[in-house]
N, C-alpha and C positions, 0 to 999 in steps of 0.2 A: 355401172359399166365404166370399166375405166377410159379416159378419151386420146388416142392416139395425136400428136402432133409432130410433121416434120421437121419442124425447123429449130434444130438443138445446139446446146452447146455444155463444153465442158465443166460443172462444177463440182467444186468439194461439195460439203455436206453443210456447212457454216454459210457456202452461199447461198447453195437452194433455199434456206430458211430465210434469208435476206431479202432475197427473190420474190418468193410469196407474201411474205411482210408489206415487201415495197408496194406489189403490185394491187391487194388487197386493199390496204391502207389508200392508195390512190384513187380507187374508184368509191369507196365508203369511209365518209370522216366521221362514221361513230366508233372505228377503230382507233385503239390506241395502247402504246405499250409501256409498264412501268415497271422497275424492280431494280436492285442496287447493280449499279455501273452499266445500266442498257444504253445510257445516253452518249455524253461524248466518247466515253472508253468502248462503247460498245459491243457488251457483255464480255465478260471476261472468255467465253469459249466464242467470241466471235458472233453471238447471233441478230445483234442488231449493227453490226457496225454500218454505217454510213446513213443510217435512218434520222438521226439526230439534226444533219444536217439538210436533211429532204423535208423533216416535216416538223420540227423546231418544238421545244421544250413541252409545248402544252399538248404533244401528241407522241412523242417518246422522252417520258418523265426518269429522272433518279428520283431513288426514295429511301430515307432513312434506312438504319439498318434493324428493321422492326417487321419480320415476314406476320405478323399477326394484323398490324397494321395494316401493310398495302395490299395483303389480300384477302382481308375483310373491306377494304375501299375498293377493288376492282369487284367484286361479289356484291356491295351496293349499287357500283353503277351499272353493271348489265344489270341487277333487279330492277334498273331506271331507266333503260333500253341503250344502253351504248353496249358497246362489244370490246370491252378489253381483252388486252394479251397482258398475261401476266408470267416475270421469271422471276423461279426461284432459283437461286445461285446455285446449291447442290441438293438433289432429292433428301439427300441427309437431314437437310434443315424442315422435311416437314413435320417435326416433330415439337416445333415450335408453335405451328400454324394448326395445328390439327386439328381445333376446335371448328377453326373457319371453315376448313378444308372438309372434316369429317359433319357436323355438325349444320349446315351452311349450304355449301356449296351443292355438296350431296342430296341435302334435302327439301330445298326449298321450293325446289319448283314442283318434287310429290304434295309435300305438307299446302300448298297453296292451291291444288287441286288442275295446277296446270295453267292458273293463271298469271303468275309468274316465271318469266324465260329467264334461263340463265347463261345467256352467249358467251361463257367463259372459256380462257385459255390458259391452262395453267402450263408453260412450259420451264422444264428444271430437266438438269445437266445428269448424267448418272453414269454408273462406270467406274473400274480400278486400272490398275496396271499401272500408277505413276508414283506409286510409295505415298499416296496420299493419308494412308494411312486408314482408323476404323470408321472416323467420324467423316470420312470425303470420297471414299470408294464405294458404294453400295450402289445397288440398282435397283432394290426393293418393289421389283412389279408388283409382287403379292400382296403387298400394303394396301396399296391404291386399285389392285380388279379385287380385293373384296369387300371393295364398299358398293353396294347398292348406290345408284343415282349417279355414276362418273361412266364414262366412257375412256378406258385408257390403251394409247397406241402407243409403238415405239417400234419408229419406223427405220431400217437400217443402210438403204441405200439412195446416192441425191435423189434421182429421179420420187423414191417412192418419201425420203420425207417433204418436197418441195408437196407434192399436191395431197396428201397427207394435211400435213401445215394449212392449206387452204380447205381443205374440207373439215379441219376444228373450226378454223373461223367463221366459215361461213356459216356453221350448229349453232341450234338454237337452245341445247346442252352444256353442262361441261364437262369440255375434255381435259383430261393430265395428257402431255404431248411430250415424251420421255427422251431426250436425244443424249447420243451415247457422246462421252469427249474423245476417243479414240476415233472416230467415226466423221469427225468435224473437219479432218483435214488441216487443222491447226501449222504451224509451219513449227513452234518447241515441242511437237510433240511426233509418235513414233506415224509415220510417212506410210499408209496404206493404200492398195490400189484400189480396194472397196470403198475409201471415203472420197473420189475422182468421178464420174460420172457425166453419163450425157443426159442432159435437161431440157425438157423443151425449151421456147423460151417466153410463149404465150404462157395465160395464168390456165391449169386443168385442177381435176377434182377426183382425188383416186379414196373408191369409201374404205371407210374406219372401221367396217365389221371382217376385212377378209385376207387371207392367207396367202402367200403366195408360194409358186414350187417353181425354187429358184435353180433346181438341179434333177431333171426324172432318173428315176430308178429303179429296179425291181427287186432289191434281192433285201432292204431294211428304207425306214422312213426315219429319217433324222430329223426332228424338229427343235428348233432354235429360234433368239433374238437376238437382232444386234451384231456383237462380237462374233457371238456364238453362234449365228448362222456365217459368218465368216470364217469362224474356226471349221464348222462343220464342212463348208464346202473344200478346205483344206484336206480335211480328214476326206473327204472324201474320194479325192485325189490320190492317196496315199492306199484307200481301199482296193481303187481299181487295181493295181499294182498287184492284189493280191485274191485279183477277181471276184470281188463284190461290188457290185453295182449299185452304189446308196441313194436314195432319194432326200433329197433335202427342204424342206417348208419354209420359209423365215415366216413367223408368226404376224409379223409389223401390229396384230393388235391382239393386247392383252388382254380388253375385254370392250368389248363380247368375244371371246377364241372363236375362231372358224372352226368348228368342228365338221362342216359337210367335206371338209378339204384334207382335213387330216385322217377323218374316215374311211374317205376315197383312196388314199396312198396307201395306209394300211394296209385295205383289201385287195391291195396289190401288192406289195410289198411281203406282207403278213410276216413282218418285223418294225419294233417300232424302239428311236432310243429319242427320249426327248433331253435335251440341255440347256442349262440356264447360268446364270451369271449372277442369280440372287440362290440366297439360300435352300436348302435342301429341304429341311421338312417345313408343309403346309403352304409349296409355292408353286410357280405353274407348271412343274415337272408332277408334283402330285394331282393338280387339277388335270392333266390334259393326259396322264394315267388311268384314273377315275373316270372318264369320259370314256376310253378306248376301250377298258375293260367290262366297263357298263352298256355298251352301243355298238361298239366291234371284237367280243370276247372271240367270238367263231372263227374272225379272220386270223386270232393271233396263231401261229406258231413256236413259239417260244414265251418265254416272262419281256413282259418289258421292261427297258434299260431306265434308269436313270442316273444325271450325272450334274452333279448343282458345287451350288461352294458349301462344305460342310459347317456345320451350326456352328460357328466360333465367329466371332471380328475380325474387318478384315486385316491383317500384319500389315507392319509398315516395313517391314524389314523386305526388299523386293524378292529374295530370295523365298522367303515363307510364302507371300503375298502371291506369286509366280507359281507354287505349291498348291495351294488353294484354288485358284483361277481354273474351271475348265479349259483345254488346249485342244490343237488336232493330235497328240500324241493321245493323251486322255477318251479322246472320240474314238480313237481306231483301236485300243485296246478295251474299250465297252462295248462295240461292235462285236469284234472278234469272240468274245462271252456269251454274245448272241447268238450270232450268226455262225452255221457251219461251213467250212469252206470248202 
């Protein structure tokens, strides 16, 4: 149950992570966070800034540029009961680390029969739209919910990554804790009302297995992360206009999916378009397909939509890149396909 708190205020999305850090880190010194540039520069999208100087080198570490490295050392020491927080600079790079990651992280606490905890945080940056090109734009959820043994969220609004954030840390699991860079509120980059938000300002604890319906509606059920629940709620905006009344999910966790949540919309809606920001085939537009069609075929009225980045890398050209991207123009004419008006 998520816990209500009056006394709020306004942050990006780069602070709420801040926020939780700080407040976390302060009441439990088995916290600690390492990863290239978290310390004085305090992460390049902003998520440790000012930690460095709260809680000084031996508790927000830099570390080589070696992601096999320090997150096979953060993976040691929660097996030795501290609780690190660990970034990886861009979800891209876990390609480097994946032994630890897949290998590791994932299974040690089954292979050990539950007697060793692995209070891990793995947080990494994810998201295009900056011409970052194919090696820095991905967002690759379906990488990391199909590994057995990870718990992964990726939460889109302050409010919901601040206590998000706090309910990785405080797991006795590990999470991958996915935050988008669009979504940070960053000041060089593109200025969104969705990365602004009111925050409590006490530490709360919103859990990691559940969905939320950020928009009701009855005539289709849009589901989305991230961005994409951003775009959708656009799109959906745009729908009204032409008298369909869309339901909107944001996901915030990629695994375990809320399915009791997107069941429920359904069978009310009995239209479903799911949208994603990572690839098309074998990602969670196909998982949370499979689940609807297999557990809510009755309610469907129609095929379900879906609407991903198609199989290629992503362009650096921003034009191409912009191409590829789901949008709310892309939302309302996948709707439309569905839905009759």
């Amino acid at each position: 149950m998520e816990t209500t708190i009056e006394k709020t205020k306004k942050l990006t999305g780069s602070k709420a992570m801040i926020q939780a850090l700080e407040q976390e880190m302060t009441i439990d010194d088995s916290i600690f966070i390492m990863g290239e540039d978290v310390g004085k520069y305090g992460g390049i999208f902003g998520s440790t800034t000012g930690l460095y100087s709260m809680f000084g080198k031996e508790r927000v570490m830099d570390t080589p540029i070696s992601e096999t490295g320090f997150i096979g050392a953060a993976i040691g020491a929660a097996a030795e009961g501290l609780r690190p927080v660990v970034e990886l600079m861009f979800v891209d790079f876990h390609g480097v680390a994946m032994d630890q990651i897949y290998n590791h992280m994932a299974k040690i606490q089954y292979m050990s029969g539950g007697r060793v905890k692995l209070p891990i945080v793995l947080m990494t940056a994810v998201g295009g739209g900056y011409s970052d090109a194919a090696q820095h734009s991905q967002t690759l959820y379906a990488s990391f919910g199909h590994l057995p043994g990870l718990k992964v969220v990726a939460p889109t609004f302050p409010y919901d990554i601040k206590g998000m954030l706090i309910s990785a840390i405080r797991d006795d699991n590990p999470v991958i804790f996915m935050f988008h860079k669009t979504l940070q509120g960053l000041g060089w980059m593109d200025q969104l009302e969705a990365s602004l938000g009111e925050v409590p300002e006490n530490a709360y604890a919103i859990p990691l297995n559940r969905a939320k319906v950020v928009k009701q509606g009855k005539d289709i059920t849009i589901v989305g992360a991230q961005m994409m629940t951003v775009e959708a709620l656009k799109a959906a905006e745009e729908l009204a206009k032409k008298g369909i009344d869309a339901e909107v999910i944001d996901l915030r966790s990629i695994k375990p999916i809320d399915k009791e949540t997107i069941l429920k919309s359904v069978a009310k809606t009995h239209h479903l378009l799911v949208v994603d920001e990572d690839y098309l085939s074998y990602g969670i537009t196909a998982e949370i397909s499979a689940i609807v069609a297999s557990e809510g075929f009755n309610s469907l009225n129609a095929p379900i939509g879906r609407l991903a980045i198609p199989d290629v890398p992503i362009p650096y050209s921003r034009v191409m890149e912009k191409f590829v991207i789901p949008n709310s123009e892309k939302i309302v004419e996948a709707v439309l396909k569905i839905v009759t008006v």
